[in-house]
N, C-alpha and C positions, 0 to 999 in steps of 0.2 A: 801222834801225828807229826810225819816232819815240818823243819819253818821252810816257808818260801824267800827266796832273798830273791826280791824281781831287780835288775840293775840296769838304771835307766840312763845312758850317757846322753847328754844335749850339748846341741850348739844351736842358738839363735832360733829357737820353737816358741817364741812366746805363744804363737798366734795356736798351737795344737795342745803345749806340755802342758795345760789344766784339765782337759777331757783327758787326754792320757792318763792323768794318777787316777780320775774318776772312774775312770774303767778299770786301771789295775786294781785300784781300793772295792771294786762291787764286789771281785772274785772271791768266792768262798773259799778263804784256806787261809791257815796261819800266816802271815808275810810279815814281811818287812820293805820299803820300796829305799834303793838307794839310789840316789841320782848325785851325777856328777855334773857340773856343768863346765864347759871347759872355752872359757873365758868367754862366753858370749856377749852380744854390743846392740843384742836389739831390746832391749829390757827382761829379758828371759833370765838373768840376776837380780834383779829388785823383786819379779817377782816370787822367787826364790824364799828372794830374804825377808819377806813377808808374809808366807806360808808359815802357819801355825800347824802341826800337825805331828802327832807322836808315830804315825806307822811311817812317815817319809822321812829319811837319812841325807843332807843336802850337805854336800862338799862343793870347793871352787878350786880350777885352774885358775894361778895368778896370769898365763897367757895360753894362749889357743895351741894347744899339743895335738890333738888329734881323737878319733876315736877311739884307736886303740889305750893309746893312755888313758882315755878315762875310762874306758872299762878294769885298765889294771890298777887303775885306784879303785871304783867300783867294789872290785875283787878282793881287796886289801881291807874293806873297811866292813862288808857284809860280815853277816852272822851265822846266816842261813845252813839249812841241811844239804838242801837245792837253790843251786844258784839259776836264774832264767836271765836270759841278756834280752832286753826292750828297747827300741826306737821309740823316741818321743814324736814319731811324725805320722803317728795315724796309718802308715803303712801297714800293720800287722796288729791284729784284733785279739786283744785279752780273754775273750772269749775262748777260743782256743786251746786256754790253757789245760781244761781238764784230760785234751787228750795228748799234748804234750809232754805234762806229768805222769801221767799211768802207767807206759812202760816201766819207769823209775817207782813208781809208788809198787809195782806189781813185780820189782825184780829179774825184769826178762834185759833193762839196759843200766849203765854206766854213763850214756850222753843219748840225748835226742835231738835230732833235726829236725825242725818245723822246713816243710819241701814244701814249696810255692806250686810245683809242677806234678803232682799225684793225685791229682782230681777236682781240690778244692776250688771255687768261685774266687777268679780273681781279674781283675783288672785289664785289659788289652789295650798294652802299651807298646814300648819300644823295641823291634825284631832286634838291633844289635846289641843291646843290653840282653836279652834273653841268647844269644848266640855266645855272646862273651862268657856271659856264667856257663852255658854249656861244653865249653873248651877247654876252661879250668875246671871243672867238674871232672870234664873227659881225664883230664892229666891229673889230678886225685886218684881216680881208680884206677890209673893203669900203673900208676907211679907207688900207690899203697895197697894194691889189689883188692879195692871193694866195690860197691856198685851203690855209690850215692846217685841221686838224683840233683842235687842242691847245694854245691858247697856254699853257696855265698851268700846263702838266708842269715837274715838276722836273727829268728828264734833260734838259739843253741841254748840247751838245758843240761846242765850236767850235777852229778852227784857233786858237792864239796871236795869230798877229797880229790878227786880229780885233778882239778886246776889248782889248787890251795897250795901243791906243791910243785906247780911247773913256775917256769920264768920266763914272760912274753917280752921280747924285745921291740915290737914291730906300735909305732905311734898312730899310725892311721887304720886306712881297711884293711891293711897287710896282716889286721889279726885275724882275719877269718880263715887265710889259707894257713898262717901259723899256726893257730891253736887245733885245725881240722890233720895238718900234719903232726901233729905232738901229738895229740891225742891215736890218731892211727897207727904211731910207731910203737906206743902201749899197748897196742891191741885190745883196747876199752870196748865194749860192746857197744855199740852205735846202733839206735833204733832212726828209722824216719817216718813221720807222719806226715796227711796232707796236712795243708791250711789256709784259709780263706787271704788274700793280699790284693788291696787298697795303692797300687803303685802313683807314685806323686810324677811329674810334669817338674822341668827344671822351673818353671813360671810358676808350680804350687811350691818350688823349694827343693827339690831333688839336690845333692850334693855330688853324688861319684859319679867323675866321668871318665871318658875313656883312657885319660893318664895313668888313673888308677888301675887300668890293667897290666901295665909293663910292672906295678907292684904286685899285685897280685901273681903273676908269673913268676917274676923275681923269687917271692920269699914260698913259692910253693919248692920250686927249687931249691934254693938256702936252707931250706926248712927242711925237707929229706932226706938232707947228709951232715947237719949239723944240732945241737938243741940251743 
């Protein structure tokens, strides 16, 4: 059986990141959970460093770089066969996971998308946030000619090797259109599954806002004609 390397980047979750390992620790499969924390200020460090527990991997930013970077420490420090990228924010249900691995466990994919928008039960929240991802989705498939539903989900599952030998430049959410163009320009086999999503309220904590889009654009572009 292969390992699971679930990789969990946080900033300032005190109040979710314990239910979170609780839920990724139920999952039945060999793991490991790595978690980055990338320099958080609301105790989400102490409590860290107080965690006793052999299946969780716990690394620190000495200052607040972003998500991208800590996924590519995350990525650096895993073990795993399969790497899975996890939010600490209760957004996106562990549960899930058995049909996000399958594809990969059954050899039909290379990377899986967990897709917010393919039938699963999820949240009704904000039209321009759902508009936005559909734009940059649109310019994924026309720009790498596939037909995603969901670039900008946070489950991405991919084989090890995969990523183990790309180079992500991009510090914050810029890695999600990075990594979905690097990966398409290999022509990796890409699976998408639905999945169930718990969308947060900037007042429950939400972080990316709409600045975040002109990155998002940015490095899908950048990201097209350069590695």
């Amino acid at each position: 059986m292969p390992k699971l390397s679930v990789l969990i980047p946080v900033y300032n979750e005190k109040k979710t990141l314990p239910e979170m390992i609780r839920l990724v620790k139920a999952v039945d499969f060999d793991k490991e959970i790595v978690v980055v924390d990338d320099c958080s200020t609301d105790g989400t460090e102490v409590w860290l460093k107080n965690l006793k527990d052999p299946e969780v991997k716990v690394f620190y930013h000495e200052k607040n770089m972003g998500k991208g970077a800590a996924i590519r420490t995350a990525l650096s420090k895993a073990t795993g066969d399969i790497l899975l990228i996890q939010d600490a924010d209760l957004e996106y249900s562990p549960k899930d996971y058995p049909e996000l691995l399958k594809p990969i466990l059954e050899d039909h994919a290379d990377v899986v998308y967990g897709s917010r928008f393919l039938g699963g039960p999820h949240r009704v929240l904000f039209f321009w946030h759902w508009l936005g991802n559909s734009i940059f989705t649109l310019m994924t498939n026309i720009m790498f000619n596939i037909n995603l539903s969901d670039m900008g989900t946070c489950y991405k599952v991919f084989k090890a090797e995969v990523v183990r030998g790309m180079k992500f430049r991009s510090n914050r959410f810029g890695f999600e259109p990075e990594v979905t163009a690097k990966i398409c320009k290999k022509r990796y086999r890409i699976y998408e599954v639905p999945i169930s999503y718990h969308g947060r309220t900037y007042a429950e904590g939400k972080k990316i806002t709409w600045r975040d889009g002109f990155v998002y654009g940015w490095c899908l572009l950048k990201f097209r004609f350069i590695d």
